[in-house]
BALOBA-1460 file (C-alpha; in Angstrom, 3 decimals):
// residues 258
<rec num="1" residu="x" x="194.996" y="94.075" z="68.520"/>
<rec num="2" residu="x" x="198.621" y="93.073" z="67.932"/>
<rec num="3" residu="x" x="201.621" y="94.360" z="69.875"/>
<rec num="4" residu="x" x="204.576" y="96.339" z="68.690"/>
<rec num="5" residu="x" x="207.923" y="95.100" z="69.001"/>
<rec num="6" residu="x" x="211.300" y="96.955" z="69.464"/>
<rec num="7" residu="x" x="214.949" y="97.336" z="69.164"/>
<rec num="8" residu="x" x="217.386" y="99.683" z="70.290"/>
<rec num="9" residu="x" x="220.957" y="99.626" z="71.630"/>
<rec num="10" residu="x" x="224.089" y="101.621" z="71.767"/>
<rec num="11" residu="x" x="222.760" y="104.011" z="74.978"/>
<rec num="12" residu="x" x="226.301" y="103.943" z="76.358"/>
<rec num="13" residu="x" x="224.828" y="104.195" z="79.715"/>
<rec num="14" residu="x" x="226.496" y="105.782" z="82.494"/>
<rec num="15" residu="x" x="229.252" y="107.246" z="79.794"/>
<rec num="16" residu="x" x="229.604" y="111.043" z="79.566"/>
<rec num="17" residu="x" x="228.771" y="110.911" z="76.047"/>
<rec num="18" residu="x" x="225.400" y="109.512" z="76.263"/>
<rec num="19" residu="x" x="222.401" y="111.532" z="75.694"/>
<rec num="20" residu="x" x="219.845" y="108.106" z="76.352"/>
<rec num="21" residu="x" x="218.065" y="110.571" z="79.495"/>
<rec num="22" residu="x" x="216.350" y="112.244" z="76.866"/>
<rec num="23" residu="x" x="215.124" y="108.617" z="75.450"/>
<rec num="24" residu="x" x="213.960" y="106.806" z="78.371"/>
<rec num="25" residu="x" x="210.607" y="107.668" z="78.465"/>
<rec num="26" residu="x" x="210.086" y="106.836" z="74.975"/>
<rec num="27" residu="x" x="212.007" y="103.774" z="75.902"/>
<rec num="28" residu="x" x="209.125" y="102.615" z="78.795"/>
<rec num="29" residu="x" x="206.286" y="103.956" z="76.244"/>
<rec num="30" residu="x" x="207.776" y="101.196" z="73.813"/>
<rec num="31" residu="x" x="208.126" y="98.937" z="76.304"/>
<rec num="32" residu="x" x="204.309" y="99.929" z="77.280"/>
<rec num="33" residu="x" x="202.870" y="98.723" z="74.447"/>
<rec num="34" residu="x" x="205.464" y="96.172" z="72.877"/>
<rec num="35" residu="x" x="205.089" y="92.252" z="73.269"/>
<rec num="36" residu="x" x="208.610" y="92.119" z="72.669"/>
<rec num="37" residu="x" x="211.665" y="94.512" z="73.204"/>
<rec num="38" residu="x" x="215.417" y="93.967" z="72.717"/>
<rec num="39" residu="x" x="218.400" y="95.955" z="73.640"/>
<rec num="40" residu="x" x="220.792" y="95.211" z="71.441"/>
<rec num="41" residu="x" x="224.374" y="96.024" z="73.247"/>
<rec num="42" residu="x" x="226.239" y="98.607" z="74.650"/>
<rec num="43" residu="x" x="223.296" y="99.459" z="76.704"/>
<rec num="44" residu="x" x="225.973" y="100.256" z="79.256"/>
<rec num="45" residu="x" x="228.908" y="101.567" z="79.363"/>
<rec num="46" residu="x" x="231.609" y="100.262" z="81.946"/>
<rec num="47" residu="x" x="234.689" y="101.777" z="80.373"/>
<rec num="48" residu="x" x="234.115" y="104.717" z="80.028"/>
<rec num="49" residu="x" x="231.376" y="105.287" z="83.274"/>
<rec num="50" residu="x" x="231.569" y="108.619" z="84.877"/>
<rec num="51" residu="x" x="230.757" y="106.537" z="88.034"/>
<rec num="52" residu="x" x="233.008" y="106.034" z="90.822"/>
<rec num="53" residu="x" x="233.819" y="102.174" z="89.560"/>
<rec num="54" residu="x" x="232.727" y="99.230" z="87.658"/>
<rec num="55" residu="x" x="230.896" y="97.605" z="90.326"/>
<rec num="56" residu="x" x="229.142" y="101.097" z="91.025"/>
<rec num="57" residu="x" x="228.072" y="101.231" z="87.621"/>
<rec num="58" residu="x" x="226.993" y="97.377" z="87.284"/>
<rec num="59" residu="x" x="224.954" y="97.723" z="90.292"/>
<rec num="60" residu="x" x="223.268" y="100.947" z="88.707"/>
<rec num="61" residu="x" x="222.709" y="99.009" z="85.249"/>
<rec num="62" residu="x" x="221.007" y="95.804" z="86.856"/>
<rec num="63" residu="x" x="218.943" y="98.656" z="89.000"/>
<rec num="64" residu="x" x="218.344" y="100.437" z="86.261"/>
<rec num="65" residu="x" x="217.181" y="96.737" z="84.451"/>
<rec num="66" residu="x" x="215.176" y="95.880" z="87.140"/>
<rec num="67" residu="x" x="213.085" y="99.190" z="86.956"/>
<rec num="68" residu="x" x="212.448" y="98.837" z="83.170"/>
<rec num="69" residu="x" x="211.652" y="94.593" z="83.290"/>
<rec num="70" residu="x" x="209.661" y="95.088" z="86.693"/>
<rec num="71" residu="x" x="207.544" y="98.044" z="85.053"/>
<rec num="72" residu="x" x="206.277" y="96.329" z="81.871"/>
<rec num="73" residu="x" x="205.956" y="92.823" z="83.165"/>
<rec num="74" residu="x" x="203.674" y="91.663" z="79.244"/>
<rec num="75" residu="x" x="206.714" y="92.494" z="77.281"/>
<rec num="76" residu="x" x="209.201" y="90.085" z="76.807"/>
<rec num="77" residu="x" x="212.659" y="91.614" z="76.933"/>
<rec num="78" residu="x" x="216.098" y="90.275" z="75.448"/>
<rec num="79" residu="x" x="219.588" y="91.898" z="76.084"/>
<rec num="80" residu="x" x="221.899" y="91.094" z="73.574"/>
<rec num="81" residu="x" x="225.341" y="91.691" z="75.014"/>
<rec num="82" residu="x" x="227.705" y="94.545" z="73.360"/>
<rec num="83" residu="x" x="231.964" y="94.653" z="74.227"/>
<rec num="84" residu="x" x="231.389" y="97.427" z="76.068"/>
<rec num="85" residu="x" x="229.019" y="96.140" z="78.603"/>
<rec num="86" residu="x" x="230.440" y="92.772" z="78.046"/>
<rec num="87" residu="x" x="232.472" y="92.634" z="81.363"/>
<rec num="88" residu="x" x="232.954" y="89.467" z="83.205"/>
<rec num="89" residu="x" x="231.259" y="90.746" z="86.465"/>
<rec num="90" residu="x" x="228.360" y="92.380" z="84.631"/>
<rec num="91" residu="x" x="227.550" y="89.188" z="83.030"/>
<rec num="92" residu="x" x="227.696" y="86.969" z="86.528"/>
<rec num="93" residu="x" x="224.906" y="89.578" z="87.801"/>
<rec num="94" residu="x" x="222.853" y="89.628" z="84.526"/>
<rec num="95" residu="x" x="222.415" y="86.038" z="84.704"/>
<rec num="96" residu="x" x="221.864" y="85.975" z="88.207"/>
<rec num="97" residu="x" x="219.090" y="88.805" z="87.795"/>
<rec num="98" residu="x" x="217.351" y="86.894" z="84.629"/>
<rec num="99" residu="x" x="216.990" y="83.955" z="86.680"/>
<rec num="100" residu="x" x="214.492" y="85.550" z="88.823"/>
<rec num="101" residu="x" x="212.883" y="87.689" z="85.601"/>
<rec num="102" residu="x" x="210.599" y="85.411" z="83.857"/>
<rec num="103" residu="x" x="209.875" y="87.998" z="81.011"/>
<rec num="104" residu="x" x="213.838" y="88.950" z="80.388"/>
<rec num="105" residu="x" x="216.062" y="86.310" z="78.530"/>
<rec num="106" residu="x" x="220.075" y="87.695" z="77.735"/>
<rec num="107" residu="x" x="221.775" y="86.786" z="74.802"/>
<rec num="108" residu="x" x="225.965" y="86.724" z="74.374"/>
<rec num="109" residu="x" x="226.179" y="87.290" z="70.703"/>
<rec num="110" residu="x" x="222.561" y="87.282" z="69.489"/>
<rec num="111" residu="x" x="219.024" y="86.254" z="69.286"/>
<rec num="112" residu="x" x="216.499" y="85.161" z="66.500"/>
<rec num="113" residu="x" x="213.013" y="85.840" z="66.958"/>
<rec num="114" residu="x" x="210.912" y="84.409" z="64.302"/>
<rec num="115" residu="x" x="212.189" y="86.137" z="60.772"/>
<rec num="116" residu="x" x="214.114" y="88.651" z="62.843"/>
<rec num="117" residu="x" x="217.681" y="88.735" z="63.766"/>
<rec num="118" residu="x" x="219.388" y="90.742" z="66.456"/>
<rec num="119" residu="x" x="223.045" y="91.295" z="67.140"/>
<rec num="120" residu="x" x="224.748" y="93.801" z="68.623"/>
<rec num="121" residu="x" x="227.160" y="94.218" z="65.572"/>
<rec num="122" residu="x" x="231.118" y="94.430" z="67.191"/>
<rec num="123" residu="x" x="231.322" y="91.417" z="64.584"/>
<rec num="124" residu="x" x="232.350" y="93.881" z="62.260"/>
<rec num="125" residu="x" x="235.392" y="94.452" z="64.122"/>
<rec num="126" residu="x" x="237.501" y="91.478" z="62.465"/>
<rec num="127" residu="x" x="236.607" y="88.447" z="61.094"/>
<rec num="128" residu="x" x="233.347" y="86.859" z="60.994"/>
<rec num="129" residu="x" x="232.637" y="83.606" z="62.798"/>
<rec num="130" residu="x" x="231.230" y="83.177" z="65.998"/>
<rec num="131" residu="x" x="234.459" y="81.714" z="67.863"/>
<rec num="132" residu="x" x="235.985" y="84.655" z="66.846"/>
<rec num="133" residu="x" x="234.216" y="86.980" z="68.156"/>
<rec num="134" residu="x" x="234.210" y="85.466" z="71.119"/>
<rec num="135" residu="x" x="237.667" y="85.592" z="71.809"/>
<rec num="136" residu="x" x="237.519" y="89.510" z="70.868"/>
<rec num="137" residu="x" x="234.915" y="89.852" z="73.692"/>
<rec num="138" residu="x" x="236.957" y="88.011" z="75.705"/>
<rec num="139" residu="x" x="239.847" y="91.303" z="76.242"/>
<rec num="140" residu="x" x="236.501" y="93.406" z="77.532"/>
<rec num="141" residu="x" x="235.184" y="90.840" z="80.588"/>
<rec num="142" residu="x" x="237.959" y="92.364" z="82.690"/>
<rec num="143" residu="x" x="237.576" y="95.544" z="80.988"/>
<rec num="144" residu="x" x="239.509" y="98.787" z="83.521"/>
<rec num="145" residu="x" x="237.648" y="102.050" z="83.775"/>
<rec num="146" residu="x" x="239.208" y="105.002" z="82.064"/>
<rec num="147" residu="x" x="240.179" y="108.167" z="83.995"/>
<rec num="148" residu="x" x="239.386" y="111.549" z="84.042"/>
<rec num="149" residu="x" x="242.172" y="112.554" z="81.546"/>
<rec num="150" residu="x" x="240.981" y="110.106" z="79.278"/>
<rec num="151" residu="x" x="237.436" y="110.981" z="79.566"/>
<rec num="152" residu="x" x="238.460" y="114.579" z="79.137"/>
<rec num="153" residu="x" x="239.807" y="113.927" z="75.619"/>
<rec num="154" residu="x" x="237.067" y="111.578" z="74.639"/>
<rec num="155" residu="x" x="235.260" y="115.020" z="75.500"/>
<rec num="156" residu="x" x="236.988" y="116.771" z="73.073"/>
<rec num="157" residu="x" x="236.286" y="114.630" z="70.674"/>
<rec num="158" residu="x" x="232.651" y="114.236" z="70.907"/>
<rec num="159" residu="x" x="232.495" y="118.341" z="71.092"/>
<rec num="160" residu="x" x="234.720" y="118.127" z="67.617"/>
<rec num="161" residu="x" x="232.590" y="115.658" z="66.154"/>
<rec num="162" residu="x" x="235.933" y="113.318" z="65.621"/>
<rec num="163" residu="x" x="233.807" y="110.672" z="66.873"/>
<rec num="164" residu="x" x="232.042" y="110.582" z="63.857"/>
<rec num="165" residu="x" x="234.462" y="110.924" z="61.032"/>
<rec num="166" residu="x" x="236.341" y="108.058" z="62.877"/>
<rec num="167" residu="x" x="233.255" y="105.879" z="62.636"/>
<rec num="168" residu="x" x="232.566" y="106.352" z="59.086"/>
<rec num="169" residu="x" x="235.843" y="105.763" z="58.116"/>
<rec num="170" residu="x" x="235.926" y="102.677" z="60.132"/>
<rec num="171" residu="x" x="232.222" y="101.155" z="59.362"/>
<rec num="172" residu="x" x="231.768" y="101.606" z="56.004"/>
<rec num="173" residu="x" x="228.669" y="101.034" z="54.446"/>
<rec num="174" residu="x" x="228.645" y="98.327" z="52.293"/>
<rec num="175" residu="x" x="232.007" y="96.872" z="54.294"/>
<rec num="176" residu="x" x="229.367" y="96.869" z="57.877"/>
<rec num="177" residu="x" x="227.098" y="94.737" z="55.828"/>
<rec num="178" residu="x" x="229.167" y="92.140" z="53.880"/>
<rec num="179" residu="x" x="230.746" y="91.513" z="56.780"/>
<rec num="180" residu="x" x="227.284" y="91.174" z="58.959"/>
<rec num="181" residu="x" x="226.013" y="88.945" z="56.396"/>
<rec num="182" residu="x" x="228.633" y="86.677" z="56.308"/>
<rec num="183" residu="x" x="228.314" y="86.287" z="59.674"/>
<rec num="184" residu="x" x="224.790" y="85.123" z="59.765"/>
<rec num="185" residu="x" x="225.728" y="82.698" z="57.128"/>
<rec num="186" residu="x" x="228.590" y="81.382" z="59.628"/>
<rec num="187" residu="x" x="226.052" y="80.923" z="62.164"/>
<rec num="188" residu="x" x="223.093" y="79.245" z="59.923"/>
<rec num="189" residu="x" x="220.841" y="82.336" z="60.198"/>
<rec num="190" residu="x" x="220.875" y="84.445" z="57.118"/>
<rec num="191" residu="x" x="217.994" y="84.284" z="53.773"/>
<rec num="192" residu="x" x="218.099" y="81.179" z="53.151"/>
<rec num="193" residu="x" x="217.147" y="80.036" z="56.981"/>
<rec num="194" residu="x" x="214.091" y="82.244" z="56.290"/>
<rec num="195" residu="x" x="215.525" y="85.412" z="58.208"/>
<rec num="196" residu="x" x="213.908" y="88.113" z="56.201"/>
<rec num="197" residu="x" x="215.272" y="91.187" z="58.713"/>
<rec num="198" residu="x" x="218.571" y="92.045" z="60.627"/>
<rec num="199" residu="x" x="218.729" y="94.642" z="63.512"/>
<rec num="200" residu="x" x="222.124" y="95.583" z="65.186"/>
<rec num="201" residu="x" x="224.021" y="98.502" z="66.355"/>
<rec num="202" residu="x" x="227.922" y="99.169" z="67.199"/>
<rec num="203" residu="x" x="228.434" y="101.436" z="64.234"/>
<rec num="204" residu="x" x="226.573" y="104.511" z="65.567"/>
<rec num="205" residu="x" x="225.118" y="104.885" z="62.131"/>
<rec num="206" residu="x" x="221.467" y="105.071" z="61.512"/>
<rec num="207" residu="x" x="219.986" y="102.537" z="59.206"/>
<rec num="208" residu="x" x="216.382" y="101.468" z="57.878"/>
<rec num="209" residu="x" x="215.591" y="99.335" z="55.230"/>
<rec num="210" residu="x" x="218.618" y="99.017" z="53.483"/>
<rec num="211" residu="x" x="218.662" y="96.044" z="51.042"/>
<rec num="212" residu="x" x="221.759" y="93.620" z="50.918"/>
<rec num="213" residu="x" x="222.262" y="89.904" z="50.442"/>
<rec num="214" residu="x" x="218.509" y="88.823" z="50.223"/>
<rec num="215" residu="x" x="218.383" y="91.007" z="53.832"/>
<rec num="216" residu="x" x="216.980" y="94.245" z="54.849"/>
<rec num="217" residu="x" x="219.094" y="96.142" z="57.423"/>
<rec num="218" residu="x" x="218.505" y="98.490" z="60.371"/>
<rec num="219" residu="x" x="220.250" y="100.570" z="62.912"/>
<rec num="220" residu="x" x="219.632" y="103.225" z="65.094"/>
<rec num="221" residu="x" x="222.270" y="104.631" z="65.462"/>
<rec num="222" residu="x" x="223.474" y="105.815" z="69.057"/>
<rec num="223" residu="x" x="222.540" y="108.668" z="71.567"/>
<rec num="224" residu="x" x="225.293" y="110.847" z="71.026"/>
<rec num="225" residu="x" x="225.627" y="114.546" z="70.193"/>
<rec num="226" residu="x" x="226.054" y="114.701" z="66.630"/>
<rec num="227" residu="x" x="224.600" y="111.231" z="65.611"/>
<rec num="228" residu="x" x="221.110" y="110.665" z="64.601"/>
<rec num="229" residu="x" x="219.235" y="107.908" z="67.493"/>
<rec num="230" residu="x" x="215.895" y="106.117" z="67.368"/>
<rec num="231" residu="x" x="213.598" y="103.350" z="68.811"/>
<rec num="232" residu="x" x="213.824" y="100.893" z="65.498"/>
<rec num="233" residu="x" x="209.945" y="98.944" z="65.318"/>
<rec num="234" residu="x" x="210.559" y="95.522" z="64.203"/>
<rec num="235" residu="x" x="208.708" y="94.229" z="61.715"/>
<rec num="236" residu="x" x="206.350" y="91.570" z="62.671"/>
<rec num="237" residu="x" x="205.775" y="87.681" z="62.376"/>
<rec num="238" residu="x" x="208.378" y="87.416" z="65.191"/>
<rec num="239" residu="x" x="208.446" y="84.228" z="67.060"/>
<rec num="240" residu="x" x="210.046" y="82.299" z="70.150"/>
<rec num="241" residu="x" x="214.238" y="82.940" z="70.349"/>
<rec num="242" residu="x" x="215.826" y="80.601" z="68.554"/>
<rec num="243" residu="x" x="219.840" y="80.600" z="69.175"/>
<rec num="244" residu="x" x="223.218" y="78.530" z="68.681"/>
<rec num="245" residu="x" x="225.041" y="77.373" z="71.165"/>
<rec num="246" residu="x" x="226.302" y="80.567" z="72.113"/>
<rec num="247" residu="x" x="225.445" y="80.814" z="75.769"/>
<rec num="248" residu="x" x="227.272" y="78.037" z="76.333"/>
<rec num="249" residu="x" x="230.768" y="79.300" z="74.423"/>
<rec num="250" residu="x" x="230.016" y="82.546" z="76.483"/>
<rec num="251" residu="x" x="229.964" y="80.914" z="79.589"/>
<rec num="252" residu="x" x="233.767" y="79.207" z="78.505"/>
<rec num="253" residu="x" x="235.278" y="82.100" z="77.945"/>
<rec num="254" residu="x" x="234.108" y="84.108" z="80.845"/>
<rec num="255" residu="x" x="235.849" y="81.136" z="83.529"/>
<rec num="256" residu="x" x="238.584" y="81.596" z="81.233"/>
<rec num="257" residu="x" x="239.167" y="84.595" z="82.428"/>
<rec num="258" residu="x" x="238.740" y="84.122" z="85.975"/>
């Protein structure tokens, strides 16, 4: 019998807006039966971390890694890296980890598995090539933790639900995709490289089998109170990871920085 295969991101980990406790034991029930699973950014969340710092809170994600990985050692796992748990010191420890992981692989920008592609979707953000984006991930490697008066008013705004009038106005629809699409095309990835489906998050909006470009779309959307979350299945005839060189433009810009 086949195995499943999964995506989900946007868990905002360690964030007092996440609600991704209620999700992780469907998370290890995927993982359970899944041959592959990816987490497609954003995962964690060092800005905005009710922990006491950002070291705190990487240690707790690469523990919290190692449980998930170590459980479910026939699934093959990707993490796709997100801005918000793109932070220079996080990504020195991820690699370090994955060395020693022989069924976890992490990915910068994004992955292709077969007829599947994965990003985490902050390519939305401005304009769509990959050297761009990297030098918009670039401002969150030394990402600071927010405060408590900060957090307080992010608060507010989840409880108001400002969170998600903001995001629709700023991730339109057809906007999120035209601007995802053109980004596979920059990278040599979209229909006409045989990619048939495209997972991602960053938007917070849920998304399945939305049509675009010779693509079908999906999202799950994100773990927060008034948002609609899921595990997305991935549609089969998935493959080994096939990338660009983006490890190695990842790896630039984070001694950039140091």
């Amino acid at each position: 019998m086949s195995r499943s295969s999964f995506f989900v991101s946007d868990l905002h980990m360690f964030s007092r807006r996440s609600r991704a406790d209620r999700h992780l034991q469907s998370i290890h029930e995927s993982a359970r039966q899944a041959k592959q699973f990816v987490f497609g950014g954003d995962i964690f969340d060092f800005r905005w971390t009710t922990l006491p710092s950002i070291p705190a809170t990487i240690d707790a994600s690469v523990r919290w890694l190692d449980d998930v990985v170590s459980e479910h050692p026939e699934c093959e796992f990707h993490f796709v890296l997100g801005n918000h748990d793109s932070h220079r010191d996080f990504v020195r420890q991820l690699d370090a980890f994955a060395v020693n992981q022989p069924n976890l692989t992490w990915h910068p920008y994004h992955v292709r598995l077969g007829q599947g592609f994965f990003l985490h979707g902050d390519v939305t953000d401005g304009p769509t090539d990959l050297a761009s984006l990297a030098r918009r991930r670039d401002r969150w490697h030394e990402d600071r933790h927010k405060g408590p008066m900060a957090n307080r008013l992010y608060d507010l705004a989840i409880k108001t639900r400002m969170h998600k009038v903001v995001s629709a106005g700023l991730h339109r629809h057809r906007a999120v995709l035209s601007r995802v699409h053109r980004y596979l095309q920059n990278v040599g990835h979209d229909a006409e490289a045989g990619v048939k489906h495209v997972y991602f998050g960053h938007t917070h909006a849920s998304m399945a089998n939305v049509s675009f470009g010779g693509l079908t779309f999906h999202n799950g959307g994100a773990p927060i109170d008034g948002l609609s979350f899921r595990i997305v299945p991935v549609h089969e005839e998935q493959a080994e990871a096939l990338e660009t060189p983006a490890v190695q433009l990842m790896a630039s810009q984070v001694e950039k920085s140091s």
